[in-house]
C-alpha positions as CSV (number, residue, x, y, z in Angstrom):
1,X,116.5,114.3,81.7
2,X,112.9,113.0,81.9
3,X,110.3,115.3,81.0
4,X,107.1,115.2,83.4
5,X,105.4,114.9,80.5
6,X,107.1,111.2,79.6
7,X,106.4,110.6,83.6
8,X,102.8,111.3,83.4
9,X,102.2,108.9,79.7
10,X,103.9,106.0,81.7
11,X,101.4,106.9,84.7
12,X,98.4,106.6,82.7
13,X,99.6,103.7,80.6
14,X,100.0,102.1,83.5
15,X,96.4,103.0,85.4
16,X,95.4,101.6,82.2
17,X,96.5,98.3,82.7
18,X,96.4,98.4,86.3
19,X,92.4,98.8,86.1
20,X,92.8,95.5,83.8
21,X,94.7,93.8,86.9
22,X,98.1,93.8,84.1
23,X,100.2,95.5,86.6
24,X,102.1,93.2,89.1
25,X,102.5,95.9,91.9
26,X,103.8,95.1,95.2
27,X,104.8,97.0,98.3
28,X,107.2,99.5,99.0
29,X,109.2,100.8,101.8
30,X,110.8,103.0,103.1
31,X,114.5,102.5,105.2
32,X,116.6,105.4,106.5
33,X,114.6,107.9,103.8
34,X,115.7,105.9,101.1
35,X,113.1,103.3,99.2
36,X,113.8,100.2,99.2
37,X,111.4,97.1,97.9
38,X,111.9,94.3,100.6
39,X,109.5,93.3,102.9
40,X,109.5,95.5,106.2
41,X,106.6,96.6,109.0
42,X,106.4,100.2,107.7
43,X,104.7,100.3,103.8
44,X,105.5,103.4,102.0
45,X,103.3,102.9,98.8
46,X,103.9,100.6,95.8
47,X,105.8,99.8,93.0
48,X,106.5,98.1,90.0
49,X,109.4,95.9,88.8
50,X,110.9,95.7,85.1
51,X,113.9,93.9,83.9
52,X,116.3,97.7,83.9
53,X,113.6,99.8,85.8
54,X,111.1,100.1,88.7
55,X,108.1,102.7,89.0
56,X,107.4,103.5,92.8
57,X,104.1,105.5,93.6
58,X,103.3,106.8,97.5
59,X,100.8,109.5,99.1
60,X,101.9,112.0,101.7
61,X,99.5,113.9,103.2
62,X,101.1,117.1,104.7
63,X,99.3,118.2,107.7
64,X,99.0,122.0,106.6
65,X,99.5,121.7,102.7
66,X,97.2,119.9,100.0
67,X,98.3,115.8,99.6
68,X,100.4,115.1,96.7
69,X,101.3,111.6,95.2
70,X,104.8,110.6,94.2
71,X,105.4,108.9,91.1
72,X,109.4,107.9,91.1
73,X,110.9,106.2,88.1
74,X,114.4,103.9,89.5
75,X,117.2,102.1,87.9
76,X,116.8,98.2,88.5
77,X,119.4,98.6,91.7
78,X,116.9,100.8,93.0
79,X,118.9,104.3,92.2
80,X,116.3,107.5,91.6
81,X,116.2,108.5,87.8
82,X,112.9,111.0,88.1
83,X,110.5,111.8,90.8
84,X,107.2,113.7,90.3
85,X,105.6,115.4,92.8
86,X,101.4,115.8,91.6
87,X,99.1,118.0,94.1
88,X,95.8,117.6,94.5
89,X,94.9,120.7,92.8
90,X,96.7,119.6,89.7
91,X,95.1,118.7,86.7
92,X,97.0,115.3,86.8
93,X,95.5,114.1,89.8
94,X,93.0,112.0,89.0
95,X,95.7,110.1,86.8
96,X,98.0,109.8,89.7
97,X,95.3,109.4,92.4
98,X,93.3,106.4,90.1
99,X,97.0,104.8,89.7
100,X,97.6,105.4,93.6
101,X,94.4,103.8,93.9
102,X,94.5,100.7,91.9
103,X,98.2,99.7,93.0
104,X,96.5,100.1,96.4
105,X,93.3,98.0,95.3
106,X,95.8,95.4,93.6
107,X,98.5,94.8,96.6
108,X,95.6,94.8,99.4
109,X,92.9,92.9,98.0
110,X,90.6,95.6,99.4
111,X,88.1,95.1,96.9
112,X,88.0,91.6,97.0
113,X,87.3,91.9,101.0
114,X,84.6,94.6,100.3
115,X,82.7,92.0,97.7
116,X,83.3,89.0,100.1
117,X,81.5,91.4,103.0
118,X,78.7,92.8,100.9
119,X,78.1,89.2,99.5
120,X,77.8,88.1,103.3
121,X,75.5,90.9,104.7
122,X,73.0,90.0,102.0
123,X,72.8,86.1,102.6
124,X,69.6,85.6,105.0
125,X,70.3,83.9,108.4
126,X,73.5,83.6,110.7
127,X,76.6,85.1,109.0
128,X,80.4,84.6,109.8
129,X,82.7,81.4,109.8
130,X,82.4,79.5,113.1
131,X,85.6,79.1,115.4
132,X,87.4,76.2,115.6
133,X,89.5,74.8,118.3
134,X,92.7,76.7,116.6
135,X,90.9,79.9,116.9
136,X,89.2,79.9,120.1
137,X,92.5,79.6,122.1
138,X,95.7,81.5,120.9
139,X,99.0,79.9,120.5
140,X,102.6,81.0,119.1
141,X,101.4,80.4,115.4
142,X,97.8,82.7,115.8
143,X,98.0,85.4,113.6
144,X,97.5,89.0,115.1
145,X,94.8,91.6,113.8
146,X,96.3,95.0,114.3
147,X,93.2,97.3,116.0
């Protein structure tokens, strides 16, 4: 059996290299309960894929109990080896929260978006890219913007 211990070294060795953009980390999902890491419209958190092994992280945030990250450890065909559960009033929540974080920061891009907005709002004059004939009328290939 895996120690948490074990569990929590790989987590930090891994927020490590994640702040160092070394981590490849992609989506996750989930499908009937189960994770799976295919492409699907409901994301589930993030993981990481290794030649035997995969290291899946997610948030829940219970309505009526303190949020808790989920750091799993899975077999290369996707069976469960080790899960652990950290609470926010744990004291290895900032490691699981910062590694939460940057697999977020890596698969979204959010803080390339944030930069590319800040660096727009201080430029003097008229901001924002001006529509062109493809975007001022939709059509079958338009993407959507979900809000």
């Amino acid at each position: 059996m895996i120690a948490d211990e074990k569990i929590i070294s790989i987590a930090k060795r891994l927020l490590e290299k994640s702040r160092s953009n070394e981590v490849n980390w992609q989506q996750a999902y989930l499908v009937g309960g189960l994770p799976t890491f295919r492409v699907t419209r409901h994301p589930d958190g993030f993981y990481v894929g290794f030649a035997e092994s995969k290291v899946g992280i997610r948030r829940l945030s219970p309505q009526t109990e303190p949020d808790f990250i989920e750091i799993s450890i899975y077999r290369s065909d996707n069976t469960l080896v080790k899960s652990l559960w950290v609470q926010e009033d744990s004291p290895h929540w900032p490691i699981a929260s910062g590694l939460y974080d940057e697999a977020e920061r890596f698969v979204t891009g959010w803080d390339k978006v944030l930069s590319d907005l800040e660096d727009s709002l201080r430029r003097e004059g008229k901001i924002g890219l001006q529509p062109s004939a493809s975007t001022t009328s939709p059509s079958d290939t338009d993407q959507e913007i979900p809000y």
